[in-house]
C-alpha positions as CSV (number, residue, x, y, z in Angstrom):
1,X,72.1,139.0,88.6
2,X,72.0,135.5,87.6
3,X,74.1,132.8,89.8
4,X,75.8,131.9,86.4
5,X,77.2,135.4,86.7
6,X,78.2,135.6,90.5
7,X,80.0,131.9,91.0
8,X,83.1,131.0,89.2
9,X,81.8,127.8,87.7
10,X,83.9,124.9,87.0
11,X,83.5,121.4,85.7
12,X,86.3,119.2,86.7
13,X,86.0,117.0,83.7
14,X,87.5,116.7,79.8
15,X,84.6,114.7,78.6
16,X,82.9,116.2,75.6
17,X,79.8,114.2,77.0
18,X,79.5,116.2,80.0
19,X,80.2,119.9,78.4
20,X,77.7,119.6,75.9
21,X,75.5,118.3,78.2
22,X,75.7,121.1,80.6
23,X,76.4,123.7,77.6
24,X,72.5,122.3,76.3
25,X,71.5,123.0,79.9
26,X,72.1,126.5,79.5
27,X,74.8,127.0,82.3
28,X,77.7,128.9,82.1
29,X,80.8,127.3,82.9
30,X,84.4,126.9,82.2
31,X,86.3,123.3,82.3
32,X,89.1,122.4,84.1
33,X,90.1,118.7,83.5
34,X,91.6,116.9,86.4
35,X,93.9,113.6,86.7
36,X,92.3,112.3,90.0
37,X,93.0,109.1,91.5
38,X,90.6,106.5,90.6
39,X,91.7,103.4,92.5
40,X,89.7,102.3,94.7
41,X,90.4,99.6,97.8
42,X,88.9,96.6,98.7
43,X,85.8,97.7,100.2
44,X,84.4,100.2,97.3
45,X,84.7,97.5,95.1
46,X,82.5,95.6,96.8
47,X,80.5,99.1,97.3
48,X,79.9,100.8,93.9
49,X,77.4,103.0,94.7
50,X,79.5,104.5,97.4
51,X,82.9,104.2,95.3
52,X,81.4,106.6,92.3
53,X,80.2,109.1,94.3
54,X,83.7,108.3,96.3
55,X,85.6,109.4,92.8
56,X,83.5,112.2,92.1
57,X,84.6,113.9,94.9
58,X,88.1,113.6,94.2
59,X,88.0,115.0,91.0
60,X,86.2,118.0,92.6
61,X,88.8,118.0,95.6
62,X,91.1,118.1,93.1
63,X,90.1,120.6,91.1
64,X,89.4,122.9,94.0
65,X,93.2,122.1,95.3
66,X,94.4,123.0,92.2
67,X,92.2,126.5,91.4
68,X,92.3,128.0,94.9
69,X,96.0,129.6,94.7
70,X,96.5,132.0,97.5
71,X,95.7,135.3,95.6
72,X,92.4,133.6,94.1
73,X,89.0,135.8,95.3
74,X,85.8,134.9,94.8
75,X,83.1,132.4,95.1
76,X,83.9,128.9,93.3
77,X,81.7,126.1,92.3
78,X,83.3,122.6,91.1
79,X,81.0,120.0,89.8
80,X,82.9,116.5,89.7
81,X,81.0,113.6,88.1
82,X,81.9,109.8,87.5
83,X,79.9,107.4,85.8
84,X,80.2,103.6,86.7
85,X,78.6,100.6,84.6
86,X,77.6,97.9,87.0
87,X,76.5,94.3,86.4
88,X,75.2,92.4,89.3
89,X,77.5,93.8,91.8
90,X,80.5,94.0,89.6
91,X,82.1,97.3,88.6
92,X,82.7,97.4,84.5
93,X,85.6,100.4,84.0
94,X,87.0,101.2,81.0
95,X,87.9,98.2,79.1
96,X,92.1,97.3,79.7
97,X,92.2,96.6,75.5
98,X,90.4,94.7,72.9
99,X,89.9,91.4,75.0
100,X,88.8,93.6,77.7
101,X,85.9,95.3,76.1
102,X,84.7,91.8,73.9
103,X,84.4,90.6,77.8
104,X,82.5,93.3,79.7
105,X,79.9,93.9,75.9
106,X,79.5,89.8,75.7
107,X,78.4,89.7,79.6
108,X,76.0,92.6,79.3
109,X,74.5,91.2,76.0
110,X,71.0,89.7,76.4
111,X,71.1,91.2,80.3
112,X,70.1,94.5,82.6
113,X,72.9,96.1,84.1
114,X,72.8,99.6,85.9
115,X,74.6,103.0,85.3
116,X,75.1,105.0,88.5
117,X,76.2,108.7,87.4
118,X,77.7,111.0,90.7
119,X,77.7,114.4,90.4
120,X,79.4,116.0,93.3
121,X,79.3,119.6,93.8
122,X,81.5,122.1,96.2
123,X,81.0,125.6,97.1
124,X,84.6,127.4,97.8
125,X,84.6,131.1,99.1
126,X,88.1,132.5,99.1
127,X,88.1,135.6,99.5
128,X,91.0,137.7,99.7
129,X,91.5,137.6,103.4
130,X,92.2,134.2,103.2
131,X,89.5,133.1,105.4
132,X,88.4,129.6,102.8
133,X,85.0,128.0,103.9
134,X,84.5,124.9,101.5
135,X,80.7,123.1,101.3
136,X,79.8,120.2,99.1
137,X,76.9,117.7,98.7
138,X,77.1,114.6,96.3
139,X,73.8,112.7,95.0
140,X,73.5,109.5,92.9
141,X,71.4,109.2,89.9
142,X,70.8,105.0,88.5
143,X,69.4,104.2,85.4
144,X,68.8,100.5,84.2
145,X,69.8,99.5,80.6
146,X,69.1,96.6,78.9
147,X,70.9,95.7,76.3
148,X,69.4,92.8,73.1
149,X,71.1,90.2,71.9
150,X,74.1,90.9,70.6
151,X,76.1,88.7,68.0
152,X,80.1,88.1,67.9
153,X,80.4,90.2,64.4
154,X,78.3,93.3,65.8
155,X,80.5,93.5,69.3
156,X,83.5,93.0,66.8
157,X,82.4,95.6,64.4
158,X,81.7,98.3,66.9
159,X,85.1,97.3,68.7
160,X,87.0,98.1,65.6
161,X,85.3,101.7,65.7
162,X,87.3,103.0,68.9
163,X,84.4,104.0,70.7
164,X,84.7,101.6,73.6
165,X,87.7,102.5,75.2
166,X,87.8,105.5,77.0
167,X,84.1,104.2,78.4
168,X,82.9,102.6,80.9
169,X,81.3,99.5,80.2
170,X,82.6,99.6,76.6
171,X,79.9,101.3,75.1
172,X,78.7,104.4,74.7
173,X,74.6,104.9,74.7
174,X,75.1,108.4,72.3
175,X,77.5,106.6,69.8
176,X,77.4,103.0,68.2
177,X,76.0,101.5,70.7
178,X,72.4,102.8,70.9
179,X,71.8,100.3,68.5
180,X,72.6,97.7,71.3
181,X,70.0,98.9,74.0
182,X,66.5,97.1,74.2
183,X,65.1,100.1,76.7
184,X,66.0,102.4,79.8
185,X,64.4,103.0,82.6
186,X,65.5,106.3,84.1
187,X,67.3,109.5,82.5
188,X,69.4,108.7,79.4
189,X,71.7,111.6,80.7
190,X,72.8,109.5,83.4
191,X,73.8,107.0,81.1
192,X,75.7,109.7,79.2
193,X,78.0,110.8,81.9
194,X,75.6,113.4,83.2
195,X,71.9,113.5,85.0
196,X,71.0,117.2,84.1
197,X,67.2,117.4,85.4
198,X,68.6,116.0,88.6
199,X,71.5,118.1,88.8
200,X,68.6,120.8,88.0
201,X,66.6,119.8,91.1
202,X,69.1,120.1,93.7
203,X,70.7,122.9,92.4
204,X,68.3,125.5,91.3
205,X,69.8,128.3,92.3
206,X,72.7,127.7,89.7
207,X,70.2,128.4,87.1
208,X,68.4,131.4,88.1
């Protein structure tokens, strides 16, 4: 039997990104959106790299919380994932409003910045004794985008689309603003929301 077919599998994310990215994967999966906390204190600030694999475990934690009622049984997986845009240490979320997201797609213009995708993943089994054993493991996946020049008018013009605010860094690579990036280096799915050969790698037996 494939492992698509034993495990409950769950993504603890609404991002249309990350479904189709798994769905083009080929794994099975149902979604279960979570509204995790996403502050984070002095010290990840100062850490990204630590604070989005940080927030990718909460949404997982969350999601597992919420699913594992007392008459669930079975064997649960929950993939949580967060994607951060950083420029030279400093963490670029989704932009506040319009002023917001001219700021963060001015600085990157002309520069390198990096995307650091988490995907954490936690293996629940609940069975119906009530006996709950919970395992995860949480990698990071970087890619470095660079974006051209940009003018005013074309960070205007793509502002006035909508596309940059439920993103972080402002921009999204798959939309208007592949027109933005000079080159990659590393997986473009990172920079999506989702590192899918990675997640491959060190989880094979999800796709048996």
């Amino acid at each position: 039997m494939a492992a698509d077919e034993e495990f409950d599998i769950v993504l603890a994310s609404g991002s249309p990104r990350r479904r189709e990215l798994l769905e083009e994967a080929g794994l099975r999966f149902r979604v279960h959106p979570v509204d995790a906390d996403e502050t984070l204190d002095e010290r990840l600030m100062e850490e990204p790299e630590a604070a989005v694999k940080r927030l990718a475990e909460r949404k997982a934690k969350a999601a597992v919380e919420q699913l594992v009622t007392p008459d669930y049984d079975g064997d649960l997986v929950v993939i949580g994932s967060d994607t951060m845009v950083v420029f030279r240490g400093q963490i670029f979320g989704k932009p506040a409003d319009r002023a917001d997201a001219e700021r963060m797609l001015g600085t990157l213009s002309g520069h390198g910045h990096d995307v650091h995708t988490a995907v954490s993943m936690w293996l629940v089994h609940a069975p119906a004794s009530g006996d709950v054993s919970i395992a995860y493991r949480t990698f990071l996946d970087t890619t470095y985008v660079y974006f051209r020049d940009l003018t005013d008018d074309e960070i205007a013009a793509y502002i006035e689309t909508g596309d940059p605010f439920d993103k972080a860094g402002a921009y999204g690579i798959q939309s208007g603003a592949g027109a933005f990036v000079d080159h990659i280096e590393g997986s473009l799915d990172t920079v999506i929301g989702f590192p899918v050969e990675r997640f491959r790698r060190e989880f094979p037996d999800l796709f048996d």
